[in-house]
C-alpha positions in Angstrom: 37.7 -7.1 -7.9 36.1 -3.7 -8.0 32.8 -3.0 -8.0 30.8 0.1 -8.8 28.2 0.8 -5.7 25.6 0.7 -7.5 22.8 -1.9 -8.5 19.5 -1.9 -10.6 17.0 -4.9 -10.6 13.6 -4.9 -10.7 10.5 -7.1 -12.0 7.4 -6.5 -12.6 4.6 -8.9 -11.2 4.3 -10.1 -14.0 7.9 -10.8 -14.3 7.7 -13.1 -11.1 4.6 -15.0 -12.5 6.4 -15.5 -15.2 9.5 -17.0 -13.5 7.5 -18.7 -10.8 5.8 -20.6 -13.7 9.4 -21.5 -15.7 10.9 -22.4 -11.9 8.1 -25.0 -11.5 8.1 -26.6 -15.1 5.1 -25.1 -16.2 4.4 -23.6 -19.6 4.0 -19.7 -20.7 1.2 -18.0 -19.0 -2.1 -17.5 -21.3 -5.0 -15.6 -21.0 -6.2 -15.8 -17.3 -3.2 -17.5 -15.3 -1.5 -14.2 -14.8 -4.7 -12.8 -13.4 -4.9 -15.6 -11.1 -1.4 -15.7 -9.9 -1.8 -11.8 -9.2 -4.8 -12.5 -6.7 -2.7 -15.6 -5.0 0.3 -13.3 -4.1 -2.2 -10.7 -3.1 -4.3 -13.4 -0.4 -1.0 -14.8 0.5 0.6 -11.3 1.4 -3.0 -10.8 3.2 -2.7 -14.0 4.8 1.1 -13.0 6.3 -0.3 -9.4 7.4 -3.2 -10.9 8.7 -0.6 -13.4 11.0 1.7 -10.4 12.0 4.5 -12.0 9.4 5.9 -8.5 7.9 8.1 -8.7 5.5 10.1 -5.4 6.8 10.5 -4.1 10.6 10.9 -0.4 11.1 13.3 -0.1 14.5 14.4 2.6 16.2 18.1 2.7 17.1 20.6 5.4 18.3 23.8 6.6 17.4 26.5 9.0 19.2 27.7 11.9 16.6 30.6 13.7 17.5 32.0 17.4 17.2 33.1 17.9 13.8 32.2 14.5 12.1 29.1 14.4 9.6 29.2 11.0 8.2 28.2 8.3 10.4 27.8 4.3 8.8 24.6 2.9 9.6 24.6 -1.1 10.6 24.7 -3.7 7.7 20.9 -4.5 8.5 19.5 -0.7 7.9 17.6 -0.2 4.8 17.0 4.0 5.2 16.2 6.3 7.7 12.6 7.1 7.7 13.0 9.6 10.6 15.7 11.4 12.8 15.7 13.1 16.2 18.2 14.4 18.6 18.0 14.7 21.8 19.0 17.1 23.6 18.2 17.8 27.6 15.6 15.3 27.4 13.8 16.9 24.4 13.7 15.5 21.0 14.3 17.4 18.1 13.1 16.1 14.1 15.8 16.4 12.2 14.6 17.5 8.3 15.1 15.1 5.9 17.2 16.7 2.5 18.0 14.6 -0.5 21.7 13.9 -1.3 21.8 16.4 -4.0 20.6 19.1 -2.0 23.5 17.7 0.4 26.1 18.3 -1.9 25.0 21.7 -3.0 25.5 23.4 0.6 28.3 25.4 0.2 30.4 24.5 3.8 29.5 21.1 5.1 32.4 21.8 8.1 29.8 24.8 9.2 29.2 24.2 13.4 26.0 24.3 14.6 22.7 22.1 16.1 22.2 19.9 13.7 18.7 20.2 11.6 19.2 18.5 8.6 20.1 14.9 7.5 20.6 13.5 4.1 21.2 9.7 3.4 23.2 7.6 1.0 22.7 4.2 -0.2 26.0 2.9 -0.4 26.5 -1.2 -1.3 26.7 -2.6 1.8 25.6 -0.3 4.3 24.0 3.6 4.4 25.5 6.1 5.5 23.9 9.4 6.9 25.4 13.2 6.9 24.2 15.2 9.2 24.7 19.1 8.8 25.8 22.1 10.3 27.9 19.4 12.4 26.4 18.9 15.4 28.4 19.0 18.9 28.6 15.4 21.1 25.0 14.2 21.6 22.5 11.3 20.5 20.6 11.3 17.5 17.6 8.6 17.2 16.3 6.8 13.7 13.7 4.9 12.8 
């Protein structure tokens, strides 16, 4: 079976209130019920913050790029990459973040080079990141 890449779901809070409500057998919201179940989820996500529960973890982890590669798959339990350094001699070096189209608009992706710019794709199971110019053998860092 073949599958396109790409997803799209979203509700609205009051979308969930509204589910919440047909999951437990209870009728249609009226008039102040949505209100109220909009200041439970708020005290209960409180609550979890308040315990140290997060519902996401940011994690810094490291990966080896190689002469002449740019695309590198990230592990099945990354989300994005909120930041990326490289090291180099002990020093760390941001990389700049660029959006996938900007990717795709520079002209020679197989230019060498230190690295200084990093673009992401969401792909369906895992992300992927492209690093450009293409960076010789060392360690780049992400959070």
């Amino acid at each position: 079976m073949s599958t396109s890449g790409t997803y799209n779901f979203s509700m609205d809070i009051d979308e969930v209130i509204q589910e919440a409500m047909e999951m437990i057998g209870g009728e249609p919201t009226l008039g102040l019920e949505p209100r109220s179940a909009r200041r439970s989820i708020n005290l209960l996500l409180s609550d979890w913050q308040n315990r140290d529960i997060m519902l996401w973890t940011a994690e810094t982890s490291t990966i080896t790029v190689s002469a002449s590669v740019t695309t590198y798959s990230l592990a099945s339990s990354s989300i994005d990459v909120l930041e990326a350094v490289i090291s180099r001699d002990d020093n760390d070096i941001q990389l700049e973040r660029i959006s996938m189209q900007e990717y795709l608009k520079i002209p020679n992706k197989r230019q060498a080079g230190k690295s200084t710019q990093y673009a992401v794709r969401h792909e369906r199971d895992n992300p992927e990141i492209y690093v450009w110019p293409l960076p010789e053998t060392l360690q780049i860092k992400l959070k």
